[in-house]
C-alpha positions in Angstrom: -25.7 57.9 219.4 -22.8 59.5 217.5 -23.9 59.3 213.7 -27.2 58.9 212.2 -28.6 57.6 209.5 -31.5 59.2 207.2 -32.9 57.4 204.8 -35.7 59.5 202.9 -38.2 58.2 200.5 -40.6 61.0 200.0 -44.3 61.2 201.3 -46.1 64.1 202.4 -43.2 65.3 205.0 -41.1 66.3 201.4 -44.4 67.1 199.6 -44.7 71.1 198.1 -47.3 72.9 196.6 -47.3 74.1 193.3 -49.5 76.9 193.1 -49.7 77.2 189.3 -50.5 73.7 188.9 -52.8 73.4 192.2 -50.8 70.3 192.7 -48.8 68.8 195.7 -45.6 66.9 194.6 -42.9 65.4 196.3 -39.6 68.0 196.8 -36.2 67.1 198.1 -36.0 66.1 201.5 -36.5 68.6 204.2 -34.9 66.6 207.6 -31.5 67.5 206.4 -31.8 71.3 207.0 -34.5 70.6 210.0 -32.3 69.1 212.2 -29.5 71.6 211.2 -31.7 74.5 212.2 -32.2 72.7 215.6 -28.4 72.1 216.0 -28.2 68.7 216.8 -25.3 67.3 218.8 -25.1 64.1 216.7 -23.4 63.6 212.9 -26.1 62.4 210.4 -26.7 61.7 206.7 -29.4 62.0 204.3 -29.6 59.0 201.9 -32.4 60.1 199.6 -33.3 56.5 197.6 -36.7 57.7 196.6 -39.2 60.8 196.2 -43.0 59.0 195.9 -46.3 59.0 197.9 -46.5 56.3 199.7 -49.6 54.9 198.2 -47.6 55.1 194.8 -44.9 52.5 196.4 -44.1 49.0 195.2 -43.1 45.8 196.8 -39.7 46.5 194.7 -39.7 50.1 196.2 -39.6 48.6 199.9 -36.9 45.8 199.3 -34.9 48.9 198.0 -35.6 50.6 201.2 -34.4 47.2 202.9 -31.4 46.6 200.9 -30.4 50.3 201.6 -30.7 50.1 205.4 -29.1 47.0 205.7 -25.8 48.5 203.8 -25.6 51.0 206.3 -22.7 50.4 208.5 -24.1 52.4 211.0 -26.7 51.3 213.6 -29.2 53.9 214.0 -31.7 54.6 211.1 -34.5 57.0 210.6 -36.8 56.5 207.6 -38.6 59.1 206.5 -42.1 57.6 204.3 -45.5 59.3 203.6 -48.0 57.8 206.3 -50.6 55.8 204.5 -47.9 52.9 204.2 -45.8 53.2 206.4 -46.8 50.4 208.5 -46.7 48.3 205.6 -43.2 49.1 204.9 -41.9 48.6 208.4 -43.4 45.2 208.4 -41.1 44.8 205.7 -38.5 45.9 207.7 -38.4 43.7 210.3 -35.4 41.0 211.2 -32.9 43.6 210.0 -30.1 42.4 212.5 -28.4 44.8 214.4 -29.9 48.3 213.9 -32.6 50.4 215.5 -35.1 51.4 212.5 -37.4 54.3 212.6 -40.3 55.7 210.5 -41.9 59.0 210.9 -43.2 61.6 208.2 -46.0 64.1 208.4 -49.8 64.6 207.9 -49.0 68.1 206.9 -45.9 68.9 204.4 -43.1 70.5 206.6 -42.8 73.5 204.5 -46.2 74.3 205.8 -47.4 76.2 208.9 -48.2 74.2 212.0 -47.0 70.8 210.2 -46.1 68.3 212.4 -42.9 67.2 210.4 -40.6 68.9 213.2 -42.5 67.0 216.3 -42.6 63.8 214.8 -39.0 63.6 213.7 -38.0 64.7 217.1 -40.1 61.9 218.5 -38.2 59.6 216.1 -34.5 60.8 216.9 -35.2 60.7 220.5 -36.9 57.0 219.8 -33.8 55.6 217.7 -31.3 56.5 220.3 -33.1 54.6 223.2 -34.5 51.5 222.0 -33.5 48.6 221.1 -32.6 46.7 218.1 -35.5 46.8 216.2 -38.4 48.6 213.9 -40.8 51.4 215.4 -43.0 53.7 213.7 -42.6 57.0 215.6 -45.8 59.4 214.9 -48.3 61.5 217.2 -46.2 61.5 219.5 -46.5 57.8 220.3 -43.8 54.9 219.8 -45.4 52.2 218.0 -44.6 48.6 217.2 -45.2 47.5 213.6 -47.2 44.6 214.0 -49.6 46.5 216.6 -50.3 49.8 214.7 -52.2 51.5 211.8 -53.3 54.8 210.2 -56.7 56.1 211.0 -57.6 57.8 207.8 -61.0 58.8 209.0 -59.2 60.7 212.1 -55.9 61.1 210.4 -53.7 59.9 212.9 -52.2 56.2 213.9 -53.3 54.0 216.7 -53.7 50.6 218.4 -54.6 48.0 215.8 
């Protein structure tokens, strides 16, 4: 993989905390100067197309995120999207010819302390640049299909559906 594609549309990965206001909202994206800490060996961009919660998105939100990735000319995407529809959205997602696709985001924001936001996009770069054509949600560590997956809001965390 020699250039990557970022597509962010907010969630809790992006989310900050307003202490003032004791109120979370969604900040500019944060993958962008992750990966450039880590010194990747790969070219990428950051396509920011929307800053919402995911539970906030619309049908028209998603065939935005579609249209987007299929104007890409490049083949590997990573979507970054809050976690609660995420699986939704990749279902939506599917039959895009000719790229790899991957979600990820966070359970914790990753300007916080311990977050996971660093692990899972990791997870997700190393995902898009060894599968195949497709769509894969990459989070906890796991690599999961679309159509076989879901959040686990009682334990926070996705598994088998």
């Amino acid at each position: 993989m020699q250039h990557l594609t970022i597509v962010t549309t907010g969630g809790t990965i992006d989310k900050i905390y307003f202490d003032a206001k004791s109120d979370y909202q969604i900040g500019a994206p944060q993958i962008g100067e992750i990966l450039s800490q880590l010194g990747v060996a790969f070219r990428f961009e950051v396509v920011s197309i929307l800053r919402k919660d995911s539970l906030e998105m619309s049908d028209d939100d998603r065939q935005l995120i579609r249209r987007t990735i299929e104007a890409q000319p490049h083949r590997h995407v990573l979507v970054t999207h809050g976690t609660d529809t995420m699986v939704e959205t990749a279902r939506t997602l599917l039959g895009i010819p000719g790229k790899v696709i991957v979600l990820t985001g966070a359970l914790n924001p990753a300007r916080f302390q311990g977050s996971d936001a660093v692990f899972n996009i990791g997870c997700a770069v190393g995902a898009v640049q060894t599968l195949p054509d497709g769509v894969y949600i990459a989070m906890n560590g796991r690599v999961w299909d679309p159509l076989r997956v879901r959040k686990n809001r009682g334990e926070n965390r996705f598994e088998e559906a």
